[in-house]
C-alpha positions as CSV (number, residue, x, y, z in Angstrom):
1,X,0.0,0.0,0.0
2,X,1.6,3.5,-1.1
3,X,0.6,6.7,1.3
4,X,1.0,10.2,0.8
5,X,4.6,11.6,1.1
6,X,6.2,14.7,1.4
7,X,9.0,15.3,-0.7
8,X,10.7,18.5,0.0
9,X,14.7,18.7,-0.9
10,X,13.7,21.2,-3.6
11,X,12.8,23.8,-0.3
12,X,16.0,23.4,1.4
13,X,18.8,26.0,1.5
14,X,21.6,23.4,0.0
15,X,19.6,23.2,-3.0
16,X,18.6,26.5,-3.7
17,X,20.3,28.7,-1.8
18,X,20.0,30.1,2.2
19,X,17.9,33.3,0.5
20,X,15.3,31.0,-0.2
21,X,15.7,27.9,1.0
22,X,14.9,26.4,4.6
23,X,17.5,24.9,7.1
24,X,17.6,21.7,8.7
25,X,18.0,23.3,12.2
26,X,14.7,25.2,11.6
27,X,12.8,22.2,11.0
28,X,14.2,20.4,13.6
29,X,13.2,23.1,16.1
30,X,9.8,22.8,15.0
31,X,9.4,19.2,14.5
32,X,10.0,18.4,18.2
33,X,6.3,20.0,18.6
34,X,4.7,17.6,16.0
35,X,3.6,15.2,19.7
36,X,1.8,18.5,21.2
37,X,0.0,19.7,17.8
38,X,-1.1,15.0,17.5
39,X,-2.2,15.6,21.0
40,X,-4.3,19.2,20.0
41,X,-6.1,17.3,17.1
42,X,-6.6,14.3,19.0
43,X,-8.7,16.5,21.8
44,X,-10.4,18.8,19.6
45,X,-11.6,15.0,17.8
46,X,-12.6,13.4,21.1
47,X,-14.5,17.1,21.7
48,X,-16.5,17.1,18.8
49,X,-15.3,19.9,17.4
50,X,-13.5,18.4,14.0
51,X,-16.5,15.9,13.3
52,X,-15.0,14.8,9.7
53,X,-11.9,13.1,11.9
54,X,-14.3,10.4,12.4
55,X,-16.2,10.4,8.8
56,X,-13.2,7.5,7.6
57,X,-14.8,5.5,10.3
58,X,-18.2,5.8,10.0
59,X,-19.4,3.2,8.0
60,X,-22.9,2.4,9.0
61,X,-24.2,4.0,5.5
62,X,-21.8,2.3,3.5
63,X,-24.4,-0.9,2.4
64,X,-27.1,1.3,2.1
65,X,-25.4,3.8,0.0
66,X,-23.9,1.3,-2.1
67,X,-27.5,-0.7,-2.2
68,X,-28.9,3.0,-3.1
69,X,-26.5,3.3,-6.0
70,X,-26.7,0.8,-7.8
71,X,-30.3,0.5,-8.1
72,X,-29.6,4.1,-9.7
73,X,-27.1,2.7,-11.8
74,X,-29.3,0.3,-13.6
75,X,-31.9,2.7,-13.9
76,X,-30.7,5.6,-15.4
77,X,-27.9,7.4,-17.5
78,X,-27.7,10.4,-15.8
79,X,-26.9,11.4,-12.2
80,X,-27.2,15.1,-11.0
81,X,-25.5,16.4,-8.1
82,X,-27.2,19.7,-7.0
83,X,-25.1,21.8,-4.9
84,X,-22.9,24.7,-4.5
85,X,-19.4,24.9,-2.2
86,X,-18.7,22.3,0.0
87,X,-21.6,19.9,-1.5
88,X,-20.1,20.6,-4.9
89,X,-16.3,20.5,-4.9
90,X,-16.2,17.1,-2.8
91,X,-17.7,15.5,-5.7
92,X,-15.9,16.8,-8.4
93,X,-13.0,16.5,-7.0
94,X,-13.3,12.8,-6.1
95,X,-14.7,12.2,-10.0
96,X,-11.6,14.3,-11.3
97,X,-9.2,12.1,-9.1
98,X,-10.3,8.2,-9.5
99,X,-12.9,8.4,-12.8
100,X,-11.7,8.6,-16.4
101,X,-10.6,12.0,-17.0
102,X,-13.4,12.4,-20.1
103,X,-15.6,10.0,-18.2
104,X,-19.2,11.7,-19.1
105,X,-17.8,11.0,-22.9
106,X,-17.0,7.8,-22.7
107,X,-19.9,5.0,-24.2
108,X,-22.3,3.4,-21.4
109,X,-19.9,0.1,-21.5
110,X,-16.5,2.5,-21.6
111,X,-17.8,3.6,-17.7
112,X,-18.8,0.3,-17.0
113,X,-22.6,0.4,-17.7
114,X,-22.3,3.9,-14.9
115,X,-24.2,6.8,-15.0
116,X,-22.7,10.2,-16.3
117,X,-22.5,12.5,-13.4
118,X,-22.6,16.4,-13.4
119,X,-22.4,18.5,-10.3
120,X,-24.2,21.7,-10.8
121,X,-22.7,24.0,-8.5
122,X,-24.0,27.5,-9.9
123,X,-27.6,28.6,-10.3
124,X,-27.1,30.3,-13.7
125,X,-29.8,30.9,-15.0
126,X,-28.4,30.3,-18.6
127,X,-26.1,27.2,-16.8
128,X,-29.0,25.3,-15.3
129,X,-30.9,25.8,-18.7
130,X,-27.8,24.4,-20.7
131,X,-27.9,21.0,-18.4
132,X,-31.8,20.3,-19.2
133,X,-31.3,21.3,-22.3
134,X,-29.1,18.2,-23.2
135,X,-30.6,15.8,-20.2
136,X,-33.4,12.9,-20.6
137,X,-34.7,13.5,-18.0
138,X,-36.7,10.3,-18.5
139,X,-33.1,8.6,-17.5
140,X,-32.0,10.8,-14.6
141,X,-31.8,11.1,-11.0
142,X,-30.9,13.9,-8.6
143,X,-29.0,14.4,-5.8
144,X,-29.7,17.7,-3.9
145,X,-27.0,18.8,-1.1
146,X,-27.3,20.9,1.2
147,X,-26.2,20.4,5.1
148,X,-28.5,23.1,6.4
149,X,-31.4,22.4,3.8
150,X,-32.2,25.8,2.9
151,X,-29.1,27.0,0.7
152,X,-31.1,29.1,-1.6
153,X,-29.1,28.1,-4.9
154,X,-29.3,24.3,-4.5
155,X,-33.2,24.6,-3.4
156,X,-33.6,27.2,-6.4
157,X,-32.3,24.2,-8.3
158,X,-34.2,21.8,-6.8
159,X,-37.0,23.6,-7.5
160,X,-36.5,23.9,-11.3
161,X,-35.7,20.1,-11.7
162,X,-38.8,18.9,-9.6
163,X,-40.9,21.0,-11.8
164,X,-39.8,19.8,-15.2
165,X,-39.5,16.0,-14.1
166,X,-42.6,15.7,-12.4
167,X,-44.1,17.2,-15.9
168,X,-42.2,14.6,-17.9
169,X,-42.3,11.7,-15.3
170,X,-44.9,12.0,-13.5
171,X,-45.0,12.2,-9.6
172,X,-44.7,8.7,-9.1
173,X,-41.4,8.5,-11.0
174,X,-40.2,11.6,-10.0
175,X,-40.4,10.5,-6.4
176,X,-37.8,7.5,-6.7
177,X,-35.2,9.6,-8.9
178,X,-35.2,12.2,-6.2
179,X,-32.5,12.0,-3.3
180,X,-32.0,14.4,-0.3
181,X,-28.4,14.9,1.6
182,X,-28.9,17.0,4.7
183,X,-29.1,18.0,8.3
184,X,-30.5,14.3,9.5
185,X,-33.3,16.4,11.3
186,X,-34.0,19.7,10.1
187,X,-33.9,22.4,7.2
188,X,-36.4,22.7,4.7
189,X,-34.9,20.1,2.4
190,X,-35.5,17.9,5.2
191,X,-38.7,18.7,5.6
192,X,-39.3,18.3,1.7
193,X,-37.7,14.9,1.2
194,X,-40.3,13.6,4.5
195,X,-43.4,15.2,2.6
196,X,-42.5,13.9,-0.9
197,X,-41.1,10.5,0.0
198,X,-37.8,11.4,-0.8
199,X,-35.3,9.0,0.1
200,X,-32.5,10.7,2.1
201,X,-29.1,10.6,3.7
202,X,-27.7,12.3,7.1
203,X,-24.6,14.9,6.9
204,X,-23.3,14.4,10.4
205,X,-24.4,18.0,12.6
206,X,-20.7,18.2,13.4
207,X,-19.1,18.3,10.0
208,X,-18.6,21.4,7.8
209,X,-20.1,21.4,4.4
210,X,-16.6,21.8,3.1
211,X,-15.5,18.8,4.7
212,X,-17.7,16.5,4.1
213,X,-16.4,14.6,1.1
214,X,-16.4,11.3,2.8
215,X,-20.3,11.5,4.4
216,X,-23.1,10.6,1.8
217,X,-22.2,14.0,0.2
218,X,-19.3,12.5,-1.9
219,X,-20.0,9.1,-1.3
220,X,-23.5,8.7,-2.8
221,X,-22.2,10.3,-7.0
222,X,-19.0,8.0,-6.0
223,X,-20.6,4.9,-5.7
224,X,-23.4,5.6,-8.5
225,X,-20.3,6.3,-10.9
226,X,-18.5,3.0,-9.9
227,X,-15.7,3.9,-7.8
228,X,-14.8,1.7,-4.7
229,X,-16.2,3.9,-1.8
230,X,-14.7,1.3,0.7
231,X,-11.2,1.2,-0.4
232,X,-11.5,5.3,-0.4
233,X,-12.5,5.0,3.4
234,X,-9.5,2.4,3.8
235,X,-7.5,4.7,2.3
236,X,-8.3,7.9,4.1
237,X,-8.3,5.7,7.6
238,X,-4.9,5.2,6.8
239,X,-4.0,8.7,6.3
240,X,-5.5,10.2,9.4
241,X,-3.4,7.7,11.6
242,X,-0.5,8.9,9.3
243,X,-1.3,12.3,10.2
244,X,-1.8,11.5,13.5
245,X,1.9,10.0,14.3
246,X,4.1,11.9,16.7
247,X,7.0,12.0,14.5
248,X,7.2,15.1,12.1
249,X,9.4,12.9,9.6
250,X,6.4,10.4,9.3
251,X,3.2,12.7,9.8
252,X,2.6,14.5,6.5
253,X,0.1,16.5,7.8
254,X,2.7,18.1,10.1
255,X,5.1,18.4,7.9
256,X,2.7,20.0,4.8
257,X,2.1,22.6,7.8
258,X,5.6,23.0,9.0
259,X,7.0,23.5,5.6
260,X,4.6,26.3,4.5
261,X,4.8,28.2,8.0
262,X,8.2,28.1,7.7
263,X,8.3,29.5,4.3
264,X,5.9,32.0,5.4
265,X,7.1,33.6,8.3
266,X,11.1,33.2,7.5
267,X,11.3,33.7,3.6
268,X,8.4,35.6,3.0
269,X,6.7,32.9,0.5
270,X,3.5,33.9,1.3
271,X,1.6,32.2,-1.9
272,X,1.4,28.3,-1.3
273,X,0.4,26.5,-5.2
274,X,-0.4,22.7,-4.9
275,X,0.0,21.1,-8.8
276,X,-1.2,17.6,-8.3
């Protein structure tokens, strides 16, 4: 199994030069408080207060997500994420990293008999319009995302698609192509899903929209387009005990940190780019 390394001789002053580059000694001084920043993390975890520390580990969904998924995968061609920020970027980032690059293009059998997916993460008048105007909507589902259920551009959205689908599917139809991610108890999406029949899925109270990737959020348009949402949970379990290792040399989390403070506040490289 290969995990995430930091590889960072190209920083240090013996490479390019003490003007620019960072010493050993500084790192060193720093690295002895990678044990007391494990041990901050660690209690602001056991607190509550960074809820997606435990989202790797929360697997009670998992079956019913994947169950969820694929019954959308034989049904339809199209899968719609609605949502904007946090709702929107976890997708399309996890589709950008582990799906074909052009996978939308590819022939039903190229994706594996998978849906296309689009995340619609802008309610453009002229941008919403552009997607129905190329969708069957007689072979899609949606996913609406919101945490707190009332972010007025996804439920704009929301809006616009229910209208149109229950006028070519009829209500019946539209209800089982219709799926609600949001606060497990409250917000008008919520609320909407329960009146409609809506099938829906929690976002844990104590995880940020921006974080929430690895809830239902991401993991629901992951599974529909066929990657392995178990192995992704594997693999991000193993990365937060990574980052959770006292020794700065073995923590990448630490390091990542160390490296750019460093640059920061003792060379004045304020402007961080990360080029995957």
């Amino acid at each position: 199994m290969s995990t995430l390394a930091i590889r960072y001789a190209h920083m240090m002053a013996d490479v390019i030069g003490p003007g620019h580059g960072l010493s050993a000694e500084a790192i060193e001084c720093y690295a002895a408080r990678c044990g007391e920043g494990v041990a901050a993390v660690r209690r602001e975890a056991g607190e509550g207060r960074v809820g997606f520390c435990a989202l790797p580990f929360d697997t009670a969904l998992v079956a019913e997500i994947e169950t969820c998924a694929e019954a959308i995968a034989a049904e339809v061609d199209n899968f719609v994420v609605l949502g904007i920020g946090g709702s929107a970027l976890g997708n399309i980032a996890l589709h950008a990293a582990l799906n074909h690059p052009f996978h939308n293009l590819l022939t039903r059998e190229g994706r594996r008999g998978r849906p296309r997916i689009f995340v619609l993460d802008n309610s453009d008048p002229e941008f919403v319009g552009g997607a129905l105007d190329v969708l069957d909507l007689q072979r899609t589902a949606i996913n609406v995302v919101t945490k707190s259920g009332s972010t007025s551009e996804t439920m704009a959205q929301c809006m616009v698609f229910l209208d149109r689908m229950r006028a070519q599917l009829g209500g019946n139809l539209t209800r089982g192509r219709v799926i609600a991610t949001t606060d497990p108890g409250r917000g008008a999406l919520r609320t909407l899903a329960e009146r409609e029949g809506f099938r829906a899925f929690p976002i844990p109270p104590s995880v940020g929209g921006r974080f929430s990737v690895l809830s239902a959020v991401g993991l629901l348009s992951a599974a529909v387009s066929g990657i392995d949402i178990r192995a992704l949970l594997a693999g991000a379990r193993r990365m937060h005990e990574a980052c959770l290792l006292p020794d700065a040399s073995c923590n990448p989390a630490f390091m990542m940190a160390l490296l750019q403070y460093l640059s920061c506040t003792e060379k004045g490289k304020s402007i961080a780019v990360m080029m995957p």
